[in-house]
Each structure stands twice: as C-alpha cells, then as structure tokens.
N, C-alpha and C positions, 0 to 999 in steps of 0.2 A: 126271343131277342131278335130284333132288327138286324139285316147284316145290310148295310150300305157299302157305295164302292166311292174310295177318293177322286175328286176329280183331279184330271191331269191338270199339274202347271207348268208353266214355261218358265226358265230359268229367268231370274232377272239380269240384268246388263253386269250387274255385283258380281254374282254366279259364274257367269258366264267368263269374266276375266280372270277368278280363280281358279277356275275349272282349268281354262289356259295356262296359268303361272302352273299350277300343278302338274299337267303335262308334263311342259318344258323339263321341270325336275325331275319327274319321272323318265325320263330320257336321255337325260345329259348326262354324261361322262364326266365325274369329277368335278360337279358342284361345288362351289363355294358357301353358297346363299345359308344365311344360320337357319335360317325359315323357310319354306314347312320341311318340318321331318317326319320321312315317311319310315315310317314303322310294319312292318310286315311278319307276323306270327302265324309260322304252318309247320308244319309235317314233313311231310313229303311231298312229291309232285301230283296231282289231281287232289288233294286231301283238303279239307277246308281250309280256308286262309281269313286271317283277322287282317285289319290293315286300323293303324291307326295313326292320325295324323295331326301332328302338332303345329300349329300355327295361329299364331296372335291376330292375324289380319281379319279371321273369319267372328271373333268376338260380339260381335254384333245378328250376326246370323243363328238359326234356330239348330237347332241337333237334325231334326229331316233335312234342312235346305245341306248342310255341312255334308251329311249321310251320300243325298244325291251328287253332289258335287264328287267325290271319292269315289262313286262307282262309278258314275259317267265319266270321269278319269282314266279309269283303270280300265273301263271296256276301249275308249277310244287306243288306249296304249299296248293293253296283252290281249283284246278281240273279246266276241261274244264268248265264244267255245268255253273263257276263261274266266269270266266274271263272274259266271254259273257256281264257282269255287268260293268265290267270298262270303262269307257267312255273318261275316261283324265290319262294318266302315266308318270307323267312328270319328270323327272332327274334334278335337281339343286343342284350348288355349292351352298355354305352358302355365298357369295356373291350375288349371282342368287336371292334367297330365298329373301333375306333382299330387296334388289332391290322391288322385286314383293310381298313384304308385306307378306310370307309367312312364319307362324310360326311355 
C-alpha cells in the first residue's frame, strides 16, 4: 500500500479568526460568551487530554479544518511542551454534541 504524506495548508482567513475567538476564550477570566464551550477531558497532569469543543459558528467547516483550529489554539495558549498531551480535538456544533452525548 502507498503511504503518501498531506500537503501542508494554510489556514483560511475563516480559520484564522476562530482560531482567534478561541484563544480569547481560552484566556479570559470569566467569560460570558454561550459559544464556544471548551470542554477539557484528562486525568491527571502530563496524561492525555481530550478537548472538545462546542460551537455553532464552525458548522460549515470540515472536522480536520475544526481538529486544526483546536490544537493550534491550544499550543498558541498552554505551549508546545503541552499540546504533545492532547490526543482527541474535536470541533462540534451543539447538534454534533447532543448527537454524541457530549456535555
């Protein structure tokens, strides 16, 4: 079997502002905002970490594009060191979510 490698993309301008808004939330002290809800599933400290993230805005985007947006998130926010920990970054509408039992 062929093994091919993905070519790299660039985020689109779309991406890229969610990526932003995401940040922000991930940062802020005492968010208001009903949208996105970040969900964070782990253990302990160093232990694998799920992250899963609820938000209606990205409904139009692919499960990878959502995927990268959530990690490149998370490393700009908790570092390289840390991102090496995430092992699931899942993007879901609040349709998605309810669907797959996720609260």
């Amino acid at each position: 079997m062929p093994v091919r490698k993905l070519q790299q993309r660039q985020p689109s301008p779309a991406a890229q502002s969610l990526k932003d808004i995401l940040v922000r939330e991930w940062t802020s002290k005492g968010s208001e905002a009903a949208q996105p809800v970040i969900l964070e599933d782990s253990g302990r400290a160093n232990q694998p970490l799920r992250v899963y993230v609820v938000w209606d805005d990205w409904k139009e985007l692919s499960g990878i594009e959502r995927s990268e947006i959530i990690m490149d998130a998370y490393e700009t926010v908790f570092g390289k060191d840390n991102v090496v920990n995430v092992t699931v970054a899942m993007g879901l509408t609040g349709e998605e979510a309810n669907r797959l039992g996720i609260r």
